[in-house]
Structure formats: C-alpha cells, structure tokens
LUMLUMVEX-909973 format. One record per residue (C-alpha): chain; residue number from 1; y, z, x. Coordinates in steps of 0.02 Angstrom, whole numbers. Layout:
N
<'A',NUM,<Y,Z,X>>
...
***
This chain:
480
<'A',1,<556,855,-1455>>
<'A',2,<484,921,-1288>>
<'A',3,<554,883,-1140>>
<'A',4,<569,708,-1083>>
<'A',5,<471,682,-926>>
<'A',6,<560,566,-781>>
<'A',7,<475,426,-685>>
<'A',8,<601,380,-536>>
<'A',9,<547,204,-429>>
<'A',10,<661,251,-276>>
<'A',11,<644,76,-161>>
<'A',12,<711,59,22>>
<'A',13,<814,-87,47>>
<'A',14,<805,-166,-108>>
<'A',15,<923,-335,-151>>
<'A',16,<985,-359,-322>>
<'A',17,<940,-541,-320>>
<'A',18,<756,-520,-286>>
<'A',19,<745,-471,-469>>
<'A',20,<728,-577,-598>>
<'A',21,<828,-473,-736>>
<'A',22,<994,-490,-615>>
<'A',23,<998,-665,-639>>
<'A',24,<884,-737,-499>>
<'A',25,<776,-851,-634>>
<'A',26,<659,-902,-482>>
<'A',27,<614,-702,-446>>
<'A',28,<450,-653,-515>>
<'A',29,<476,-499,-545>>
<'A',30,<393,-467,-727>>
<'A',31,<359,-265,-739>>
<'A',32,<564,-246,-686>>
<'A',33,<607,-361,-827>>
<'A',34,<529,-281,-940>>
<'A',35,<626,-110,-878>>
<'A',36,<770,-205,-898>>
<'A',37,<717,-261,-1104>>
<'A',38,<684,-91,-1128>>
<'A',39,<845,-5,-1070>>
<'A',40,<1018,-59,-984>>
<'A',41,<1055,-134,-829>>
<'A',42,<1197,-90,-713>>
<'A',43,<1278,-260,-657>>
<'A',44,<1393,-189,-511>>
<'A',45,<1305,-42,-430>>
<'A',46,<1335,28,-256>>
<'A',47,<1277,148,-126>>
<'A',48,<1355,284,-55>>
<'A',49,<1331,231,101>>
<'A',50,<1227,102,178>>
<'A',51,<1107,198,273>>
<'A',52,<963,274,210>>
<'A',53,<982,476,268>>
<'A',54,<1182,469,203>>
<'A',55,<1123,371,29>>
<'A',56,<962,460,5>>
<'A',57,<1043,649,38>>
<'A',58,<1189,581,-85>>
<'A',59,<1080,535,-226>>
<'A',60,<992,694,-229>>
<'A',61,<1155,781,-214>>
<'A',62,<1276,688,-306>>
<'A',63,<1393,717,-159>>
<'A',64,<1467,594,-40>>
<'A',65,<1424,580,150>>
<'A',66,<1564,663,222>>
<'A',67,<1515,804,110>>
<'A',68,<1355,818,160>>
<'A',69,<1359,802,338>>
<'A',70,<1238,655,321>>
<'A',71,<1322,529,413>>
<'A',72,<1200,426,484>>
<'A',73,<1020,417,509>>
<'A',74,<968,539,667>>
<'A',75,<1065,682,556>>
<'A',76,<893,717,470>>
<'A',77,<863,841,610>>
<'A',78,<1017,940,531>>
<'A',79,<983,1052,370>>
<'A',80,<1080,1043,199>>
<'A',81,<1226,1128,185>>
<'A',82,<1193,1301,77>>
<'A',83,<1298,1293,-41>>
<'A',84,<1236,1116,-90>>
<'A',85,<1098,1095,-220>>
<'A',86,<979,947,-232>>
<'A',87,<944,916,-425>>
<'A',88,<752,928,-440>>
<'A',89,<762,1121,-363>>
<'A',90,<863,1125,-562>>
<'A',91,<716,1048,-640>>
<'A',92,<595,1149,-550>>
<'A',93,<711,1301,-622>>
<'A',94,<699,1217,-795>>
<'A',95,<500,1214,-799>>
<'A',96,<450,1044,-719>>
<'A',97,<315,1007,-614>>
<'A',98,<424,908,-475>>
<'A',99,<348,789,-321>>
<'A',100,<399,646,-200>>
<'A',101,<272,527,-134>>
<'A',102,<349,392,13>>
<'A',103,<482,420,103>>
<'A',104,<597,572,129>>
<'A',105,<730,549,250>>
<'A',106,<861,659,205>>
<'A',107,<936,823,281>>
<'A',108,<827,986,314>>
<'A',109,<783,1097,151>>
<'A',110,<670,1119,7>>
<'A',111,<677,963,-122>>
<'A',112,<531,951,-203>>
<'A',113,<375,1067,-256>>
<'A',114,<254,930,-178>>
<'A',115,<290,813,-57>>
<'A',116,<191,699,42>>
<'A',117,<235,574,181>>
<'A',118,<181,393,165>>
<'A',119,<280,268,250>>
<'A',120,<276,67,298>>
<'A',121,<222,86,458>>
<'A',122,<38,208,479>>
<'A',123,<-92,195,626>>
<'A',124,<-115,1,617>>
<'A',125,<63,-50,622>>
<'A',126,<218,1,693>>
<'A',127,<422,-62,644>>
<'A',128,<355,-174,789>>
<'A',129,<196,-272,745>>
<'A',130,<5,-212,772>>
<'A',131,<-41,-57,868>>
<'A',132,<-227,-33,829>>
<'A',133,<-308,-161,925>>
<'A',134,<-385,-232,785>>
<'A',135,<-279,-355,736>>
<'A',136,<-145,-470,835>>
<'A',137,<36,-483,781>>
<'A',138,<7,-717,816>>
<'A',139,<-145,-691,657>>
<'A',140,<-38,-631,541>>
<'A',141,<122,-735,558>>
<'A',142,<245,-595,635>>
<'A',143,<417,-671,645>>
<'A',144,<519,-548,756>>
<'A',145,<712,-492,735>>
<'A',146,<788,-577,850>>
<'A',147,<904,-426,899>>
<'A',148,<874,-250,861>>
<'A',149,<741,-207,979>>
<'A',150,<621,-349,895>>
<'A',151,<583,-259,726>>
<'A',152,<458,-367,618>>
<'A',153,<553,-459,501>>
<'A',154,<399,-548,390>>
<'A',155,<212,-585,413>>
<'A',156,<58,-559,298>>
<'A',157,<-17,-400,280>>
<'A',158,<-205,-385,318>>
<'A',159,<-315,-358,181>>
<'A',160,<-413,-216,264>>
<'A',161,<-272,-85,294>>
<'A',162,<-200,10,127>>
<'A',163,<11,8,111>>
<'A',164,<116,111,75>>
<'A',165,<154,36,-103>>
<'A',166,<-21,64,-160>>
<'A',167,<-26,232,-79>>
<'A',168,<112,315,-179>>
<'A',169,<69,224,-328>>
<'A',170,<-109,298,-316>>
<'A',171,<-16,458,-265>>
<'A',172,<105,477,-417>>
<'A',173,<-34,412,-551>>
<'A',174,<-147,567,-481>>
<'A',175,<22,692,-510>>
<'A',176,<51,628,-687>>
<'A',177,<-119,665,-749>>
<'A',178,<-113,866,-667>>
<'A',179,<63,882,-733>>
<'A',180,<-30,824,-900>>
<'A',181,<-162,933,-861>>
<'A',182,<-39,1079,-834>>
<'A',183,<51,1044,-989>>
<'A',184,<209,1031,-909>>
<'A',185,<355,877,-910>>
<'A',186,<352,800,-740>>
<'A',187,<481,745,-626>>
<'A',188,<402,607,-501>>
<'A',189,<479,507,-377>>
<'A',190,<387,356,-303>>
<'A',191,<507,338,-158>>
<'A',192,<409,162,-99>>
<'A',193,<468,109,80>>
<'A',194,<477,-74,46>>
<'A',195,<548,-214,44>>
<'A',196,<600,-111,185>>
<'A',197,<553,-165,389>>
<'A',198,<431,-213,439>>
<'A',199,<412,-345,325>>
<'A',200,<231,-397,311>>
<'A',201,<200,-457,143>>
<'A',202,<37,-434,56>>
<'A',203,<-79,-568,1>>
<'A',204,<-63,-693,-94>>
<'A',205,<120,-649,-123>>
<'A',206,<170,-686,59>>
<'A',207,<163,-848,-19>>
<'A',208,<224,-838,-184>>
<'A',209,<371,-918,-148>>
<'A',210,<402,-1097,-86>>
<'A',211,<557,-1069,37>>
<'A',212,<645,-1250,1>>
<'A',213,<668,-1158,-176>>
<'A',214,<729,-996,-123>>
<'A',215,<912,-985,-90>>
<'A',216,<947,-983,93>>
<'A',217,<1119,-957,166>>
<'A',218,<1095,-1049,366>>
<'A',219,<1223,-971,481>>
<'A',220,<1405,-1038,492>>
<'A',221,<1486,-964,622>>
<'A',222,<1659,-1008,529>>
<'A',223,<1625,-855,403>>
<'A',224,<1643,-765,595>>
<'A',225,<1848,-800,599>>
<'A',226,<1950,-635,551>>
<'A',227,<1789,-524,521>>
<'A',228,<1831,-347,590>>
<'A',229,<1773,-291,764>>
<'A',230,<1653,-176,664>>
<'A',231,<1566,-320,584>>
<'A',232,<1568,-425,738>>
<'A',233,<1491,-300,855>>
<'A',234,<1345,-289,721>>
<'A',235,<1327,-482,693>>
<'A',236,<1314,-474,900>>
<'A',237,<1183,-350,908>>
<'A',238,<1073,-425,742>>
<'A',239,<1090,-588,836>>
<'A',240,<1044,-691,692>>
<'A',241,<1140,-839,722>>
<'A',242,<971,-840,851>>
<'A',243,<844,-878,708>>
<'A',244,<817,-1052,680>>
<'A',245,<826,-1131,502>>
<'A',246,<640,-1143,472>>
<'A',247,<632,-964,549>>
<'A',248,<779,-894,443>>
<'A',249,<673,-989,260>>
<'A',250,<533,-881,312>>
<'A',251,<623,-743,326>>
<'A',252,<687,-768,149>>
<'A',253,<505,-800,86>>
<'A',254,<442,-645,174>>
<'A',255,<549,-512,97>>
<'A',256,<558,-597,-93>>
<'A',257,<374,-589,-89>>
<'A',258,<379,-402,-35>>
<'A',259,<512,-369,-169>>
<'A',260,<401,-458,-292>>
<'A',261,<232,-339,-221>>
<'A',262,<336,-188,-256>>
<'A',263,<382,-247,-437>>
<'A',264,<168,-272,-457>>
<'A',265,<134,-98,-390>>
<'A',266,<263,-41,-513>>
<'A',267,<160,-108,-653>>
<'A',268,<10,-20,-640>>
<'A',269,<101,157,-645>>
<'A',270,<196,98,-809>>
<'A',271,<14,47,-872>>
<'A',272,<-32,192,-860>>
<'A',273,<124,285,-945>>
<'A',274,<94,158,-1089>>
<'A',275,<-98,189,-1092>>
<'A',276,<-76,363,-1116>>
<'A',277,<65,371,-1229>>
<'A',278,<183,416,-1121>>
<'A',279,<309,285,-1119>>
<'A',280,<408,341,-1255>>
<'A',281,<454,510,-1168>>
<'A',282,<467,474,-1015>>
<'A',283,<627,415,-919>>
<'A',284,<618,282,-787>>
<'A',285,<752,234,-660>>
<'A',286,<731,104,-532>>
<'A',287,<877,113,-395>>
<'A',288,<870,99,-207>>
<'A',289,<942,185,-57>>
<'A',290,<1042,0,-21>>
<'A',291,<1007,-177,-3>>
<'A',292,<961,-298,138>>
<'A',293,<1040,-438,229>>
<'A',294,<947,-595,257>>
<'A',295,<1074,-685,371>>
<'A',296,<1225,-688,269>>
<'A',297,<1373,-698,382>>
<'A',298,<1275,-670,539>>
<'A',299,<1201,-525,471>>
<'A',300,<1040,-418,440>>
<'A',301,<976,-269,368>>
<'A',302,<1104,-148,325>>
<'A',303,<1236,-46,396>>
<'A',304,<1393,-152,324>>
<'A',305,<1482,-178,175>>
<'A',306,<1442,-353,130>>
<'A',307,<1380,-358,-43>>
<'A',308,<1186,-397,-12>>
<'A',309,<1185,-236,72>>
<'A',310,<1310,-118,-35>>
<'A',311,<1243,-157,-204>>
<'A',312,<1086,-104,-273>>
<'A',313,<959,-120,-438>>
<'A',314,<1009,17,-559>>
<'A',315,<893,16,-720>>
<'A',316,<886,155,-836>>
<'A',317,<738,141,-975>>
<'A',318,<704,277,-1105>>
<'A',319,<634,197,-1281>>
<'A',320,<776,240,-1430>>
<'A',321,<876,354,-1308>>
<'A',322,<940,209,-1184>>
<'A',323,<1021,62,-1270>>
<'A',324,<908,-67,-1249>>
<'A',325,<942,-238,-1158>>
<'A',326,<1115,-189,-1108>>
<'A',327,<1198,-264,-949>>
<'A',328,<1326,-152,-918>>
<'A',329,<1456,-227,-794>>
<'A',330,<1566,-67,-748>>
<'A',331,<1563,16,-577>>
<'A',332,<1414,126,-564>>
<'A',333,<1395,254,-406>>
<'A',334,<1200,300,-368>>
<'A',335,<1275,475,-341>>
<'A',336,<1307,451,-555>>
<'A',337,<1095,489,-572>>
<'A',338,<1094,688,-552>>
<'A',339,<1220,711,-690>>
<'A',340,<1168,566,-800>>
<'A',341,<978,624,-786>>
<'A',342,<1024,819,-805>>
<'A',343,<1114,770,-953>>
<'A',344,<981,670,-1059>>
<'A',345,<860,800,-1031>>
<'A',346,<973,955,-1116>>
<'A',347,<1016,1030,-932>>
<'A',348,<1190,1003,-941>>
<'A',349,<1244,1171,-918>>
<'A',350,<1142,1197,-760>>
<'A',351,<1221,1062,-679>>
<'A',352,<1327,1110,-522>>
<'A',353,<1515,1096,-532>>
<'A',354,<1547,1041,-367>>
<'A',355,<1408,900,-417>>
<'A',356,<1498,725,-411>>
<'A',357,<1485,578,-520>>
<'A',358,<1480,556,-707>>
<'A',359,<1343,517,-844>>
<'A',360,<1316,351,-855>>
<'A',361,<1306,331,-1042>>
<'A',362,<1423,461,-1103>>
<'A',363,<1576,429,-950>>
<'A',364,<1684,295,-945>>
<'A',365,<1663,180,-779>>
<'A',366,<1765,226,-632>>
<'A',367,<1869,86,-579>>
<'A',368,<1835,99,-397>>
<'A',369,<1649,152,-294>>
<'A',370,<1671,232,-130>>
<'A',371,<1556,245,12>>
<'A',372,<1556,302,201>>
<'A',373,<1463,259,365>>
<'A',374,<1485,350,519>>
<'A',375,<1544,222,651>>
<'A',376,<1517,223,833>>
<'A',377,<1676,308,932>>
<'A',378,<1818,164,964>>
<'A',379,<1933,193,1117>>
<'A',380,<2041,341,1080>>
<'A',381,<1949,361,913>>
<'A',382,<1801,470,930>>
<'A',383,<1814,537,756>>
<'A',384,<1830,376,673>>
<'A',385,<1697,334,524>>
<'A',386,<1709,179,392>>
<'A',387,<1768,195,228>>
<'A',388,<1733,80,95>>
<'A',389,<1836,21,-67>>
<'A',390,<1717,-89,-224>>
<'A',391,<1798,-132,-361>>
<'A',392,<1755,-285,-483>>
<'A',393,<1891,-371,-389>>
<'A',394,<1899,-336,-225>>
<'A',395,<1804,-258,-73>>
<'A',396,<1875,-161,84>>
<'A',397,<1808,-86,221>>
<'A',398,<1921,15,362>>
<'A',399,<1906,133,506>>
<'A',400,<1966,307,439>>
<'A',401,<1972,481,533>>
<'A',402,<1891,649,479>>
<'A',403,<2036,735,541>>
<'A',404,<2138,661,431>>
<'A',405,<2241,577,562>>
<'A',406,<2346,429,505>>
<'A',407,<2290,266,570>>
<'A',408,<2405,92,642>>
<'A',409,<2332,-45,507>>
<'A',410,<2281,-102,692>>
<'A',411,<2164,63,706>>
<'A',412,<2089,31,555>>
<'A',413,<1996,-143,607>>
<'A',414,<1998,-181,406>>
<'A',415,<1899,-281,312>>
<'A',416,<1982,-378,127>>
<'A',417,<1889,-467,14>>
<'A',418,<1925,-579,-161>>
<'A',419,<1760,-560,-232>>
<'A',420,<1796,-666,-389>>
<'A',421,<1840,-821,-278>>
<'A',422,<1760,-783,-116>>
<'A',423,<1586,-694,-186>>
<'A',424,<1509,-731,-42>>
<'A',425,<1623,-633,86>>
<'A',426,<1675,-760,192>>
<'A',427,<1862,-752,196>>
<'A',428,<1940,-581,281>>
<'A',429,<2112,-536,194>>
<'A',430,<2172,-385,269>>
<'A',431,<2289,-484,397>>
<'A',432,<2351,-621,259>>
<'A',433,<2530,-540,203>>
<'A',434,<2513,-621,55>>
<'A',435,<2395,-481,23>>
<'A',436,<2487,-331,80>>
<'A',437,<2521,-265,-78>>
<'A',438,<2323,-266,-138>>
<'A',439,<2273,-184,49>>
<'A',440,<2383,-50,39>>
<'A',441,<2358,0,-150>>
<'A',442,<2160,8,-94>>
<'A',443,<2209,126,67>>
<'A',444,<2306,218,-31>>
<'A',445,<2160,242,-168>>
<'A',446,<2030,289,-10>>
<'A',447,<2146,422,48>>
<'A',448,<2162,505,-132>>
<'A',449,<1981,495,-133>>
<'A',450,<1961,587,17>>
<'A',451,<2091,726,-19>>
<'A',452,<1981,739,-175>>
<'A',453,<1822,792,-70>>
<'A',454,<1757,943,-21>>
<'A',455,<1747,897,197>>
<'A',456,<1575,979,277>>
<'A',457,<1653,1060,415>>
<'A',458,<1511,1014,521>>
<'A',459,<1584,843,541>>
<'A',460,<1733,910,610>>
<'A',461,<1623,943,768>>
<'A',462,<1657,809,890>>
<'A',463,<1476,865,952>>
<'A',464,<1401,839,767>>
<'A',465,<1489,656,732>>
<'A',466,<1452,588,917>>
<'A',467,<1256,638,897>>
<'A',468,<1157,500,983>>
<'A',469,<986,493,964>>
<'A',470,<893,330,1026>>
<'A',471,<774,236,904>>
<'A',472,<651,292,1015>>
<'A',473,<686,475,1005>>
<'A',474,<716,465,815>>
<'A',475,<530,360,780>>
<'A',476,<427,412,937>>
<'A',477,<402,210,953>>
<'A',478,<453,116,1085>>
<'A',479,<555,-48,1062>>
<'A',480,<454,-222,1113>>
***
C-alpha cells in the first residue's frame, strides 16, 4: 500500500455543539457528518490550553504549554525550543510533500515546506468592522463585543470580498493536485480561521438559522456566586451580561451560521478527494485549537475552562483503517494527533520520545486531560499560571506556580465542578467541604502531572512569564 496521504481541517474556535454529529440535531452541518459515518468521533475532547499560540504549538508538538514556553498568545515572537520537534518536519523526513494554508500562530521555527498566510481579517476588514471605505460596518449588521476593545461579534459578510475559508480551500485543492503531480503522499493542513472573530457570516447562511430555535443561554448573574476571581475578572472585562437578549440570539445565529459555512467549504475539498479517488487513502482529521463562548456564565470567547471553550471536535476518518461510526467517549488530548497520525502511517519509530500523548486507536484513554493558561500576576504571585483538571466527572481549574511553590487553597482561587449534575458549570465546589476529598485527589493528580513534565526553563524567567504586549502591538490594529 503506498503511503496514506493526510488531509487535516484545523478550525479556530470551533464549538462541539455547532455540529450536527455531536448531537446538536438542529446544526446543519452535512460534510462533518459524513466524517463522522465514515470514521469515529471523540465524545470528550480537550485542548491543551485555551489559547490559540499555547494549543496550536502543543498540537504540532505533542507537548504541553509549560513545555513549550507557549504560554499565551504574544509568545509567538519567541522561537521553539531546539530540542523540540514539530511532527510534519518527520513527514517531510519521511518523503511528504508538507504545507499549511490559514493561520499559523505558533512559536518561531520551520513547520512546514509551504506555508502561506490567510487570515479572517485582510484589507477590507479588521477584528473591528470595515476599514476599506467601501463598505459601512451599520450595512452589514455588525453587532460589537460589548467588552474587549469592541471586536465584531456577527454581521453578514459582503459578497464582493473573498474569505478566508474559500481562500485556503482554493489554496489546499491547488497543493493536492502538485503533490499528485509530484507523485508524492501529501500532508495538508487547512488551518481555516473561523468560526473565529470577527464573526461576519457569509450569505445566505448568516441566516440559516432562526435564533428562537437555536439554544440560547440569557445571562443569570446567579451562575456569578462562588466563581473564582480568575473567572470573574474575565466575565468583567467580556462584559456580556451588557448584551441584550435579542442582541445575545444574534450572536448565537451569527457564529452557528459561520460554523455551518466552514462545514460547506469543507465539502468541496472532500469532493474533490472523492472525485479523484483519493478518499480511500487519505486521512482526515477535523479538530480545533478550542471552542467559543457565547455568553455562558457571563462569558465569551475563550481563555477559561468552562466546557464550551475547553472541548473541541475531534474526528478521525480513514475508509477500513478507522472504525467507522464510532463515538468514542474516553478522554482524548489534541496533543494525542502527532503520535496517533505518525503511527497509522508506519512512522512509529521516528516518533520523538519526549513526544507526549498516546495513539488514539491503539492506547487506552487517560483518565484525566490537562491543560495550562498563563494567568496575569496576582499580588505576591507573579509566577502564577492556571492549571486545569477534565475528567468525565469532574472539572477544576486552580492557580499553580512554575516554581513549584506550594500554594494556601486560598492562593489557588479554584474552580470545582460536577459535570454529570451540573453540565452546565454553574455551581463552584472547591469551597463546599463536602467536597474536600474530590478537590484534593484532583490537586494532587495536577501536581504528579507536572512533576511528570519536562519545565522550559524559559518560563522560569520572571521577564519571559510577565511579557505584556498590547493587542495593539501584537495585531498593528487599533481598538474602536
């Protein structure tokens, strides 16, 4: 058999529950059920982190944040660490013609053999609204975040400007056919930054939903009581409790219809695999860097625990290699797709030792995920980051130090949750002492995980963790 080739749909900011295949039967999302038919679905699958530069570096490296000095987003001006090997340099090594079309964001260093750049926001439109004059933000229905500096959080996309979904779409179908040209297996990934901000939805599915039918959770500032100063300083700065309840539905309706674009772009690459006979050697993966908050809790976006935003879509599709139709309902890490992909395609014995995670179809399921965010420095903390515990059962979230320094349960501004009776997050347990025992097994669990990791020294430097960089400084854009 020659060498499978591997199609991997890498989305920014993707829920689980914009899919129809997880279980959302309103979701029209037809080319990622069939993925799902065709191979096995990963019920309960997290990030390693939240953030897009600390997930995206960790997928590629099947390492953990605090291993790759990735903490948080402005540390893409910082290079990999050398002795740490992103997995398509192995199938590069191994003959494949490798390339990355969307968005990079990850640490300094060679990845791929082509690259190119194509992002949400391009000379008509900024994370802001319209910048080219031709077109006003009021035309197109731009409803604003009401914190955050006023990021676009949905409106319709014109019909005269290309996006960044067609764009590496077109990109990716033009690398198959050279790599097909070239004779060689490929390794493509069609890192699309949607449903991603700004949210500007394409016509006509801007309005493929009807919001009274979509399933809105309005703000209730009881879910507030006993969250963690963490959470509450976000919820503060998102400001969502600002939205009102028509605003908040058309929020919803915005972002499901850009999740259910993405899904139609998909289909015209896997077409094209099927059209040229393809399909039944090549590989596809759909996961994403994290989810997205709609509101939930007081929240939005990212950059916390709560499940909309630490679970992702994990769908693994090769015909009569993958079991087909399988839900799988184990923990899965999205660190787990170096090794597993390495594996089905005969490169097991390249594959790194110091590379974390297992192979999804051959390894049993852990029975905890862990991931990291880099928080901002607490009074007498400046080393402090978040750690995070996900197990079927339960999630929790704490303050944690890189130096190792033991923490008051006061320090560690923790976060407990009964998933099974409280899926929604809404209850905080860590303070209940009817829970005690259940907190401290999980703290005990995150410190053998981190005594288990291999520290980058860099984030040892009080210099290197407290790097600020504005949003400004990071984009070149200025907040409106």
């Amino acid at each position: 058999m020659s060498k499978p080739n591997i199609l991997w749909i890498h989305t920014d900011q993707h829920r689980t529950d914009s899919i129809g295949c997880y279980g959302s039967a309103w979701a029209k999302t037809p080319n990622f059920d069939i993925l799902a038919e065709t191979g096995t679905l990963f019920e309960n699958a997290f990030c390693q982190s939240p953030v897009c530069l600390p997930s995206r570096t960790s997928q590629l490296t099947a390492r953990y944040p605090i291993e790759t000095g990735g903490l948080n987003n402005p540390h893409s001006f910082f290079d990999f660490r050398e002795d740490l090997k992103p997995f398509p340099l192995i199938f590069e090594e191994a003959g494949y013609a490798t390339g990355s079309f969307g968005k990079h964001h990850t640490q300094k260093g060679k990845v791929w053999q082509t690259w190119k750049s194509i992002l949400a926001t391009n000379k008509h439109i900024d994370h802001f609204g319209f910048i080219d004059g031709q077109h006003k933000d009021e035309d197109y229905g731009m409803l604003k975040h009401p914190g955050g500096g006023h990021i676009v959080t949905g409106g319709t996309y014109p019909d005269d400007i290309s996006n960044c979904a067609i764009d590496c779409v077109n990109e990716g179908i033009n690398f198959i056919n050279n790599a097909q040209a070239e004779e060689k297996p490929f390794l493509l990934r069609l890192s699309i930054e949607w449903p991603h901000n700004p949210i500007i939805t394409p016509k006509p599915f801007d309005a493929l939903y009807n919001e009274d039918t979509l399933p809105v959770r309005f703000f209730d500032k009881k879910t507030l009581e006993g969250r963690s100063k963490f959470d509450l300083g976000k919820i503060n700065s998102d400001a969502m409790f600002k939205l009102s309840n028509a605003e908040l539905k058309s929020y919803w309706r915005y972002y499901m219809g850009l999740a259910a674009y993405v899904d139609f772009e998909f289909g015209r690459i896997l077409r094209l695999l099927e059209d040229n006979d393809l399909r039944d050697n090549t590989i596809i993966v759909l996961s994403s860097d994290h989810g997205h908050l709609l509101g939930e809790n007081g929240f939005s976006d990212k950059d916390c625990f709560d499940t909309p935003a630490y679970k992702v879509p994990y769908i693994w599709s090769w015909p009569k290699h993958i079991p087909q139709g399988k839900r799988e309902e184990g923990i899965a890490d999205m660190l787990d797709l170096p090794k597993t992909l390495l594996n089905l395609c005969g490169l097991k014995a390249q594959t790194p030792s110091d590379y974390k995670g297992r192979d999804l179809f051959k390894e049993k399921a852990p029975e905890a995920s862990f991931a990291q965010i880099r928080c901002r420095p607490t009074a007498g903390m400046p080393d402090a980051f978040r750690y995070a515990i996900r197990t079927l059962e339960w999630r929790m979230d704490i303050n944690f130090s890189v130096y190792g320094t033991e923490l008051t349960i006061e320090q560690m501004d923790g976060n407990l949750f009964d998933i099974i009776n409280d899926p929604f997050e809404e209850k905080n347990l860590f303070n209940k002492p009817e829970y005690f025992s259940i907190r401290d097994t999980l703290i005990n669990k995150i410190h053998e995980h981190f005594s288990s990791l291999d520290i980058d020294k860099r984030v040892l430097d009080l210099s290197y963790l407290n790097f600020e960089m504005s949003f400004e400084a990071q984009t070149g854009m200025k907040p409106r």
